[in-house]
Jmol script that loads the backbone (N, CA, C; Angstrom):
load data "model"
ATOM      1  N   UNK A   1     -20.895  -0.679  17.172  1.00  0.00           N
ATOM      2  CA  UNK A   1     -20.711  -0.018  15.902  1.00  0.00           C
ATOM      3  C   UNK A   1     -19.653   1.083  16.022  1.00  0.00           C
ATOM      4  N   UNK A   2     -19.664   2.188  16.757  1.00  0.00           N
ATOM      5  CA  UNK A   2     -19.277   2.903  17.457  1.00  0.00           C
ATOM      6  C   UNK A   2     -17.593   2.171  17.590  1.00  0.00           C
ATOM      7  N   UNK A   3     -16.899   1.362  17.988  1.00  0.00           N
ATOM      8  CA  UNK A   3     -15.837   0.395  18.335  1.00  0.00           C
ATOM      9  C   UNK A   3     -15.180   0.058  16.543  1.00  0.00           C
ATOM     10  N   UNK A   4     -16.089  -0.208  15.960  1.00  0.00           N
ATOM     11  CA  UNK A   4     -15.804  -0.729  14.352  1.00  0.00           C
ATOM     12  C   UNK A   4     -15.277   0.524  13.688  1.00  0.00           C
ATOM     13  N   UNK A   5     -15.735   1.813  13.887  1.00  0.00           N
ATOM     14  CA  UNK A   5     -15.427   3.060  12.876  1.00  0.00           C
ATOM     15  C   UNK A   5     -14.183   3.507  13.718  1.00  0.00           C
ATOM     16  N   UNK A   6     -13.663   3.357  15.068  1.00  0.00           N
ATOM     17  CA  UNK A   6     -12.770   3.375  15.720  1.00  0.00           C
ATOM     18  C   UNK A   6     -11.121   2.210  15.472  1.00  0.00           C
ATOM     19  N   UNK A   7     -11.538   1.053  15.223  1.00  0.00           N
ATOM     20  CA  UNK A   7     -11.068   0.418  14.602  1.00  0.00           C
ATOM     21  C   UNK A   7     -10.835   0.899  12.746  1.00  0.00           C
ATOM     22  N   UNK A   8     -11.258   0.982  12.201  1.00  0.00           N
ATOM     23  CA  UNK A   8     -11.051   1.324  10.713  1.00  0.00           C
ATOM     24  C   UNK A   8     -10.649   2.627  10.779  1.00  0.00           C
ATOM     25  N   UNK A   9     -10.835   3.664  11.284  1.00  0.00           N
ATOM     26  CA  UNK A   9      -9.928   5.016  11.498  1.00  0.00           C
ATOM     27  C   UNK A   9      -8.499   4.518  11.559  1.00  0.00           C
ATOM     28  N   UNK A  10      -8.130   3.940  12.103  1.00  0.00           N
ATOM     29  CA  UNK A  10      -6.918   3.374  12.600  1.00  0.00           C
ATOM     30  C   UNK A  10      -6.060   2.690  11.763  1.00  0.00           C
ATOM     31  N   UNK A  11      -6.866   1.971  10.930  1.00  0.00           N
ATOM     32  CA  UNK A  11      -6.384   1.162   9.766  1.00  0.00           C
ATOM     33  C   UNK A  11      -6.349   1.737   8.382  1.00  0.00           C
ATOM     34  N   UNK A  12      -7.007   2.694   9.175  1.00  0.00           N
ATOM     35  CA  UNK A  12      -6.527   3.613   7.530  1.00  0.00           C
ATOM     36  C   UNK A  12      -6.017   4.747   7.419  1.00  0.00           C
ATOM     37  N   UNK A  13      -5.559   4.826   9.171  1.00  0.00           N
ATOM     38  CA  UNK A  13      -4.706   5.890   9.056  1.00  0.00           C
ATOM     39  C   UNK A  13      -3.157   5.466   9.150  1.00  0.00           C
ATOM     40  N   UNK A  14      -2.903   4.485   9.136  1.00  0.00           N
ATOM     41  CA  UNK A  14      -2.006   3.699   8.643  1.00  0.00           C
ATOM     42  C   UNK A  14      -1.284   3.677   7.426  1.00  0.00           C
ATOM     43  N   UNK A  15      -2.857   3.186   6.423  1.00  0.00           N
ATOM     44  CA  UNK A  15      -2.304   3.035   5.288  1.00  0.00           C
ATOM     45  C   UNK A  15      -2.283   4.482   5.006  1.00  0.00           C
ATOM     46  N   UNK A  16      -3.074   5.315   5.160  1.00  0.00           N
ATOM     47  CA  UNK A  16      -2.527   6.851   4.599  1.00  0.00           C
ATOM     48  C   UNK A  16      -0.958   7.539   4.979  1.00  0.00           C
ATOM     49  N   UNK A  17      -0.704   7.183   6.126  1.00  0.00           N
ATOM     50  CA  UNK A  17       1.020   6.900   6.828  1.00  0.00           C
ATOM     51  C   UNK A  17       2.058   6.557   5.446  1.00  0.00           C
ATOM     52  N   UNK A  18       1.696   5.219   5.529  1.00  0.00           N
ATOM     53  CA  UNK A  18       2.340   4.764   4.641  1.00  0.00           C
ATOM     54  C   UNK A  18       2.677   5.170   2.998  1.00  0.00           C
ATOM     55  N   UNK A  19       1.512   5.716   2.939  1.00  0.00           N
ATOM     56  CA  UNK A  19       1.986   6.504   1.341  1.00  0.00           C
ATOM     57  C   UNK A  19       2.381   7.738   1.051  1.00  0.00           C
ATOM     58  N   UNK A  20       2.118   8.628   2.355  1.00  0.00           N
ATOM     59  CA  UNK A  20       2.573   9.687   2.551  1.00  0.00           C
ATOM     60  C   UNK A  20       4.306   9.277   2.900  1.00  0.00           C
ATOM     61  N   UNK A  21       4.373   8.662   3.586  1.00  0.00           N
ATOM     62  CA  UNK A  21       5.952   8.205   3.766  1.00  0.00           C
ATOM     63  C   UNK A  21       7.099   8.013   2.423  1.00  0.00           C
ATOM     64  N   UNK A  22       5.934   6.992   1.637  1.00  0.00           N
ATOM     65  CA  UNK A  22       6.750   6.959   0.229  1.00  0.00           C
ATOM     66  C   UNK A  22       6.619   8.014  -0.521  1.00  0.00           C
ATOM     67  N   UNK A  23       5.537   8.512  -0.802  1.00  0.00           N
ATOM     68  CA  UNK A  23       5.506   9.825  -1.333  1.00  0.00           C
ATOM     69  C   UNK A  23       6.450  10.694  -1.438  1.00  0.00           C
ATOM     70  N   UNK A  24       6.792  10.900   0.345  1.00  0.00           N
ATOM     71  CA  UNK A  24       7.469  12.420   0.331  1.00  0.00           C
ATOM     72  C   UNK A  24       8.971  11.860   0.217  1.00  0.00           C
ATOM     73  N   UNK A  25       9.405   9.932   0.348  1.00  0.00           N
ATOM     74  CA  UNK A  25      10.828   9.721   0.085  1.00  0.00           C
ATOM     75  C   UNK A  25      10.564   9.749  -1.439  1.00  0.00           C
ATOM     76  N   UNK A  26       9.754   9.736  -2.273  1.00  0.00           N
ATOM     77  CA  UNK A  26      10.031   9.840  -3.528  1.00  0.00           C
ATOM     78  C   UNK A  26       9.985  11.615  -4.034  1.00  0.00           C
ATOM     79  N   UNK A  27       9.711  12.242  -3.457  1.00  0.00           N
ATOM     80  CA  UNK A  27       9.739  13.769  -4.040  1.00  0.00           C
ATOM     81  C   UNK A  27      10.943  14.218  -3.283  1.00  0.00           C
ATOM     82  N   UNK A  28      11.597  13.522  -2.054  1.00  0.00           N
ATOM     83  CA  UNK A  28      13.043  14.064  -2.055  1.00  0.00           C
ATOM     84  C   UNK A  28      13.611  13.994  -2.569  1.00  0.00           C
ATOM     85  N   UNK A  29      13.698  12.605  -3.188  1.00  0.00           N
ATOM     86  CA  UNK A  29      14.480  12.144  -4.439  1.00  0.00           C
ATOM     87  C   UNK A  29      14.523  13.171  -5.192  1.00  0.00           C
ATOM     88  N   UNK A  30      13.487  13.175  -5.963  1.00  0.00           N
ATOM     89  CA  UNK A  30      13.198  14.162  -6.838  1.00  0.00           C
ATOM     90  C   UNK A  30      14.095  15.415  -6.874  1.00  0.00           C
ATOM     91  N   UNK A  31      13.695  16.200  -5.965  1.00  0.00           N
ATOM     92  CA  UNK A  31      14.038  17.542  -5.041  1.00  0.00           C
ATOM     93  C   UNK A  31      15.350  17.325  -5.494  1.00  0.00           C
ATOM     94  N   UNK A  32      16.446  16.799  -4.646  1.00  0.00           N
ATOM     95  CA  UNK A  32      17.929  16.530  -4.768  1.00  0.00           C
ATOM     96  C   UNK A  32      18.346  15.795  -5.757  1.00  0.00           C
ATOM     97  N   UNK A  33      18.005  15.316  -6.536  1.00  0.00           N
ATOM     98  CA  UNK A  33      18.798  15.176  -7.872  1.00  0.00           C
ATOM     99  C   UNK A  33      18.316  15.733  -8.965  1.00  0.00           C
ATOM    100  N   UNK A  34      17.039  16.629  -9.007  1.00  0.00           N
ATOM    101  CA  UNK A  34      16.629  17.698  -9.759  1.00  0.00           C
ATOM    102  C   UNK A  34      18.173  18.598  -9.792  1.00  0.00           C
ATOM    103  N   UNK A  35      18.504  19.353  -8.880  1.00  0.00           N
ATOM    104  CA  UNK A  35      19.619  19.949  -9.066  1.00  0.00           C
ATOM    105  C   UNK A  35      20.581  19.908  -9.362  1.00  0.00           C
ATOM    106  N   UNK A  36      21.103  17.964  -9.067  1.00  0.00           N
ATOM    107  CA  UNK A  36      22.194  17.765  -9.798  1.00  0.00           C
ATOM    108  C   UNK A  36      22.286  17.491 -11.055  1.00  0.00           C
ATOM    109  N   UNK A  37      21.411  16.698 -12.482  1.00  0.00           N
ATOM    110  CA  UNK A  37      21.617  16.490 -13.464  1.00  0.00           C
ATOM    111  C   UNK A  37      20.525  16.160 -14.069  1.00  0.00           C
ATOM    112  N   UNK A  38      19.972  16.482 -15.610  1.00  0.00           N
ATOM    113  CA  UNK A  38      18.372  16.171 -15.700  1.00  0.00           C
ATOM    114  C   UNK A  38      18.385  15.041 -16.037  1.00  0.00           C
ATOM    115  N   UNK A  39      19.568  13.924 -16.017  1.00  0.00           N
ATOM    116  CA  UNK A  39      20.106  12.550 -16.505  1.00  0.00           C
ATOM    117  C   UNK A  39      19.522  11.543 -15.380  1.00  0.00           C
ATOM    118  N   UNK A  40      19.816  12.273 -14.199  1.00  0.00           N
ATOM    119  CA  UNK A  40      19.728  11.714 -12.960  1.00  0.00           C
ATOM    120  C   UNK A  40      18.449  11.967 -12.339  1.00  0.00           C
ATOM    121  N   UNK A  41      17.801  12.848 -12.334  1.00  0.00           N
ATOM    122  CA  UNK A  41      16.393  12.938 -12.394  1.00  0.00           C
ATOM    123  C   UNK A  41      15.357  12.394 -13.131  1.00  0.00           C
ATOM    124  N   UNK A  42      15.647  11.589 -14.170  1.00  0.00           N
ATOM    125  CA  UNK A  42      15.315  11.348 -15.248  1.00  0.00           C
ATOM    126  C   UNK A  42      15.057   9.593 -15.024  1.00  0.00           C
ATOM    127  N   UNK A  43      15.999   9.240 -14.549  1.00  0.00           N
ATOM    128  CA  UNK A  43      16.596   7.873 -13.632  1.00  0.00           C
ATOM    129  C   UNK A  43      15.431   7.444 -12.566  1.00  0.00           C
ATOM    130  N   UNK A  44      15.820   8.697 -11.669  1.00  0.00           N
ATOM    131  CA  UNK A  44      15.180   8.520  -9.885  1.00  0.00           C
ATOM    132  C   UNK A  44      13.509   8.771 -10.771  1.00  0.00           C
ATOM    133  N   UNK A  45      12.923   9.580 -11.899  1.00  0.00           N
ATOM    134  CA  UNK A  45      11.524   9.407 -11.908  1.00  0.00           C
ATOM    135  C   UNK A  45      11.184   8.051 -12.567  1.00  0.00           C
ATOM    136  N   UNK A  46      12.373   7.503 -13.501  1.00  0.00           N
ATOM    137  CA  UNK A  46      11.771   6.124 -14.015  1.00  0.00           C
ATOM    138  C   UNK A  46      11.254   5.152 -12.792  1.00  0.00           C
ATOM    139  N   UNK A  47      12.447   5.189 -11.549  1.00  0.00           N
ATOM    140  CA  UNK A  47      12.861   4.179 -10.883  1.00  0.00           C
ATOM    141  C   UNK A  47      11.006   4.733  -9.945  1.00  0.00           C
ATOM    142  N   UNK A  48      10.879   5.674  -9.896  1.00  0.00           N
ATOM    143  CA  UNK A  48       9.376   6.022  -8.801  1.00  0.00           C
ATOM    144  C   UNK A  48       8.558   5.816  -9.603  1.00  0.00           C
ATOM    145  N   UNK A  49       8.192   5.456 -10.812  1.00  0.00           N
ATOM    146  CA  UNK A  49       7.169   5.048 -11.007  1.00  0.00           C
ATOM    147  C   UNK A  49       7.113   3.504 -11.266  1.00  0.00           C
ATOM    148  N   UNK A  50       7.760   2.484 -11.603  1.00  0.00           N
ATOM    149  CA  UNK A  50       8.119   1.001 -11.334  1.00  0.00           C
ATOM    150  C   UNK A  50       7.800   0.803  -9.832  1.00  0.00           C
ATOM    151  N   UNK A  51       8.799   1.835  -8.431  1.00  0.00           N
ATOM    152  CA  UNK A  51       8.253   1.137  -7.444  1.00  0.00           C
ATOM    153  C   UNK A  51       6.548   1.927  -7.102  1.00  0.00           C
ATOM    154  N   UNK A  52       6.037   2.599  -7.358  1.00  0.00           N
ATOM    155  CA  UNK A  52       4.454   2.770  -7.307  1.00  0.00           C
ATOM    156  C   UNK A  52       3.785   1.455  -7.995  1.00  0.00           C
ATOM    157  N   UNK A  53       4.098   1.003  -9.270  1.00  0.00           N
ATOM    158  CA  UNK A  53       3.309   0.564  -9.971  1.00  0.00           C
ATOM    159  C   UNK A  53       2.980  -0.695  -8.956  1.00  0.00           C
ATOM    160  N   UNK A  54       4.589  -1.269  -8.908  1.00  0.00           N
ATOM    161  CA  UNK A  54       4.634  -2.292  -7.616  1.00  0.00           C
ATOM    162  C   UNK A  54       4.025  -2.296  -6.904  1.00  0.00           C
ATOM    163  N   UNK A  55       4.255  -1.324  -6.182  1.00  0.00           N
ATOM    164  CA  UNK A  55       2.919  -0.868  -4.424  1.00  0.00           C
ATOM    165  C   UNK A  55       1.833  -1.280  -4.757  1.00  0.00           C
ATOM    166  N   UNK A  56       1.519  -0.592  -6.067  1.00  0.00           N
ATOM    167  CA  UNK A  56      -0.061  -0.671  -6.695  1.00  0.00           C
ATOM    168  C   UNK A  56      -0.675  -2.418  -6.483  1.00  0.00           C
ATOM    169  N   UNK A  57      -0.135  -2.651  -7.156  1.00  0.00           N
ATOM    170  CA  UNK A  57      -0.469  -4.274  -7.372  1.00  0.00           C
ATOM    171  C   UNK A  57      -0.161  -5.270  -6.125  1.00  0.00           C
ATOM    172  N   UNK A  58       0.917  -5.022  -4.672  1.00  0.00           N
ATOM    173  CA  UNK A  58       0.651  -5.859  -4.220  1.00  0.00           C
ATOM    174  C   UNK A  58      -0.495  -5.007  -3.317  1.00  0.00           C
ATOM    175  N   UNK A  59      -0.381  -3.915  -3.137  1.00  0.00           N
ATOM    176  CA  UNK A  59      -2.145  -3.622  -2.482  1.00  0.00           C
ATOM    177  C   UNK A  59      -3.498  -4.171  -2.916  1.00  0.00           C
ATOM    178  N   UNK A  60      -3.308  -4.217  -4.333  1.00  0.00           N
ATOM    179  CA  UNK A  60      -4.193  -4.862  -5.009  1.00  0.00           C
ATOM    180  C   UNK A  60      -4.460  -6.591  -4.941  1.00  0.00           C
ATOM    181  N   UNK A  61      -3.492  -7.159  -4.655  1.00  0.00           N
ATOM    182  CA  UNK A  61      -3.281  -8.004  -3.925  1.00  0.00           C
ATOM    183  C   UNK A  61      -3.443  -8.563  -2.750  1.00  0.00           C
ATOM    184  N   UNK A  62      -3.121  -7.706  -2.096  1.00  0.00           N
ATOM    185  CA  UNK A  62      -3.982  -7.999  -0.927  1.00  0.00           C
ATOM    186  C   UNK A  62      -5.750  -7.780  -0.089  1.00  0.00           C
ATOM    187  N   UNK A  63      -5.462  -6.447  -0.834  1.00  0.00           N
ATOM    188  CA  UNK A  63      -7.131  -6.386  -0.766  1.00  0.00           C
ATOM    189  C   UNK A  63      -7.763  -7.336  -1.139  1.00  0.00           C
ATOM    190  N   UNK A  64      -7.310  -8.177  -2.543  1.00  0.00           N
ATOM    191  CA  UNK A  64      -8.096  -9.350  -3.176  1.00  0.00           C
ATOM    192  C   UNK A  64      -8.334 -10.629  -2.070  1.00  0.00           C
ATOM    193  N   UNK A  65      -6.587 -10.649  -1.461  1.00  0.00           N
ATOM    194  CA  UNK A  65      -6.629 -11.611  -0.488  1.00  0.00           C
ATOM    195  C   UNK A  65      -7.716 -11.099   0.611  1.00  0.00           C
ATOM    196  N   UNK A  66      -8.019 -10.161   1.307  1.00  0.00           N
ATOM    197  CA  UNK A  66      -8.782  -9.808   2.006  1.00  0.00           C
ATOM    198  C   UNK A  66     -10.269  -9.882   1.942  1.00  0.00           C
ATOM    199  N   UNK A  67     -10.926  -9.544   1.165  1.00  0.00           N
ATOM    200  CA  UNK A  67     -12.133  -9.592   0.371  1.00  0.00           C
ATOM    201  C   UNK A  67     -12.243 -11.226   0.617  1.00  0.00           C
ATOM    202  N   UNK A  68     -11.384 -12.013  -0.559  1.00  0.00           N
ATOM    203  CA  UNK A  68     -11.907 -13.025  -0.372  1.00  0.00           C
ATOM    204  C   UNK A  68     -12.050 -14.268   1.137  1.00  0.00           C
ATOM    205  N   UNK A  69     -10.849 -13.611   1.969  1.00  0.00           N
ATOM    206  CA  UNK A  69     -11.426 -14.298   2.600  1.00  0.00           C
ATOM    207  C   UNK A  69     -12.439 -13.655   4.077  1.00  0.00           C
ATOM    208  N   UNK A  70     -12.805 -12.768   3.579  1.00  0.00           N
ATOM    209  CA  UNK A  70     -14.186 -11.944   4.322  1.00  0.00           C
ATOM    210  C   UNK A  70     -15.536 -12.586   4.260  1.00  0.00           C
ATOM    211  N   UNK A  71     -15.428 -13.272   2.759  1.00  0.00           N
ATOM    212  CA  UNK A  71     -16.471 -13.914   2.422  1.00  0.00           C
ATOM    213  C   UNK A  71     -16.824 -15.162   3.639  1.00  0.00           C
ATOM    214  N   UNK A  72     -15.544 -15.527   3.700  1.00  0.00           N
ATOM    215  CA  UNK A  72     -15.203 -17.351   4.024  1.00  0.00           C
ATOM    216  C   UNK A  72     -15.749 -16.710   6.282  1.00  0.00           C
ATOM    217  N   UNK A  73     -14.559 -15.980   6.461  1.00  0.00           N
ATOM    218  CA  UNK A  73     -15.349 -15.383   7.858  1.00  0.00           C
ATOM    219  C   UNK A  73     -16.372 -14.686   8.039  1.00  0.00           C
ATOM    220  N   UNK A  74     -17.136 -14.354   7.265  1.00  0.00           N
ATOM    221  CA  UNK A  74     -18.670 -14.166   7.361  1.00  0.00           C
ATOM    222  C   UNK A  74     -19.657 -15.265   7.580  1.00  0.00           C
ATOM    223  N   UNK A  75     -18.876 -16.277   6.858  1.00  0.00           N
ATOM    224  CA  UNK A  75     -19.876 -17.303   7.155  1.00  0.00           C
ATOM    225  C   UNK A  75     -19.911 -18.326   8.062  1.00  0.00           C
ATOM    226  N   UNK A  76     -18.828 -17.408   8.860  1.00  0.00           N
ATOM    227  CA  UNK A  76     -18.177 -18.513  10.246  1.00  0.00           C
ATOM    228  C   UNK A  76     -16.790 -19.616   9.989  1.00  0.00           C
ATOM    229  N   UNK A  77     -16.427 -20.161   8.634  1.00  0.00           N
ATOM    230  CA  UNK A  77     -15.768 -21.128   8.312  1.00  0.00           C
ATOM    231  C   UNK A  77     -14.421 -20.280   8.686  1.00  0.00           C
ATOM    232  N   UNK A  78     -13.686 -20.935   9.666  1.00  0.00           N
ATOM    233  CA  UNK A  78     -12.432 -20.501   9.899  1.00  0.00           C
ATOM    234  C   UNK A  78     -11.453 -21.011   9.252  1.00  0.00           C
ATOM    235  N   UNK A  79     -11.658 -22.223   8.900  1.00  0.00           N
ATOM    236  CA  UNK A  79     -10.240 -23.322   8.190  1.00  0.00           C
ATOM    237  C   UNK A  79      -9.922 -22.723   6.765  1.00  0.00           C
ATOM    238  N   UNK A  80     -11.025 -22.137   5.810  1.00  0.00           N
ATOM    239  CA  UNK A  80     -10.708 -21.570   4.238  1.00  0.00           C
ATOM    240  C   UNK A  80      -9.829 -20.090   4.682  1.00  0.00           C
ATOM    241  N   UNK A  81     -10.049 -19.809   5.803  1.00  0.00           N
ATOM    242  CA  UNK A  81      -9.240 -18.083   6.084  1.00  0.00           C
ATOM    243  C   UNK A  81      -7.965 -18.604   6.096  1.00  0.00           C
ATOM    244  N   UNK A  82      -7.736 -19.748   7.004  1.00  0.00           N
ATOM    245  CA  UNK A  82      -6.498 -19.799   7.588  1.00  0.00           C
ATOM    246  C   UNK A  82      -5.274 -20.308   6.712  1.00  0.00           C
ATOM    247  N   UNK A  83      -6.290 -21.214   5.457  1.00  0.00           N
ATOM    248  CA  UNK A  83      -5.837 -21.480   4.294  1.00  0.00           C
ATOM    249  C   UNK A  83      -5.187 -20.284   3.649  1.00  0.00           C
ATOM    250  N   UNK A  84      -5.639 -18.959   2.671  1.00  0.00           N
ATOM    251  CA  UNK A  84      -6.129 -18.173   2.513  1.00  0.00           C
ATOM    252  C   UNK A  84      -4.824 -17.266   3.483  1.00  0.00           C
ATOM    253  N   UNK A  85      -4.460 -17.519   4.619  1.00  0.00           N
ATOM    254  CA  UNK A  85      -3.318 -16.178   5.035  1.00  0.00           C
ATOM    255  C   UNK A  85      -1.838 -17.105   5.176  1.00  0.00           C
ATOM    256  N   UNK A  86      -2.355 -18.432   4.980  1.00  0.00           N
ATOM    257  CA  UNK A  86      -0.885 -19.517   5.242  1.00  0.00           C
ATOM    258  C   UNK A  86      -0.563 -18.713   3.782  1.00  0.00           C
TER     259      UNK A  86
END
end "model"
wireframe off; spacefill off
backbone 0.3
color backbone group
């Protein structure tokens, strides 16, 4: 058990990596073309929220892919997973 919460620390300190990464490249953005024009700031916030929305959905996506096939390796059947990540 002990090995499993060691494992998932890991995997989700990952994904917390990862959004902190985009995050702070999207508030540089921000940051530096805040100063140059409110035209251009205006731009770089349309363009950060399209690629979030994106992120959003293929995470959502994959979690779905994940989930479902959690079901299929819970119950031992390996061939519906392998289906499932082809």
């Amino acid at each position: 058990m002990k090995n499993f919460y060691r494992n998932f620390l890991k995997l989700c300190s990952m994904l917390v990596l990862q959004n902190v990464v985009t995050l702070s490249v999207n508030l540089a953005d921000n940051i530096m073309l805040g100063a140059f024009s409110e035209t251009a700031l205006s731009g770089v916030t349309t363009v950060n929220q399209v690629q979030s929305v994106f992120q959003q959905l293929l995470m959502a996506l994959g979690d779905g892919l994940v989930i479902f096939g959690s079901q299929y390796w819970g119950k031992k059947e390996t061939q519906p997973v392998r289906k499932i990540s082809a």
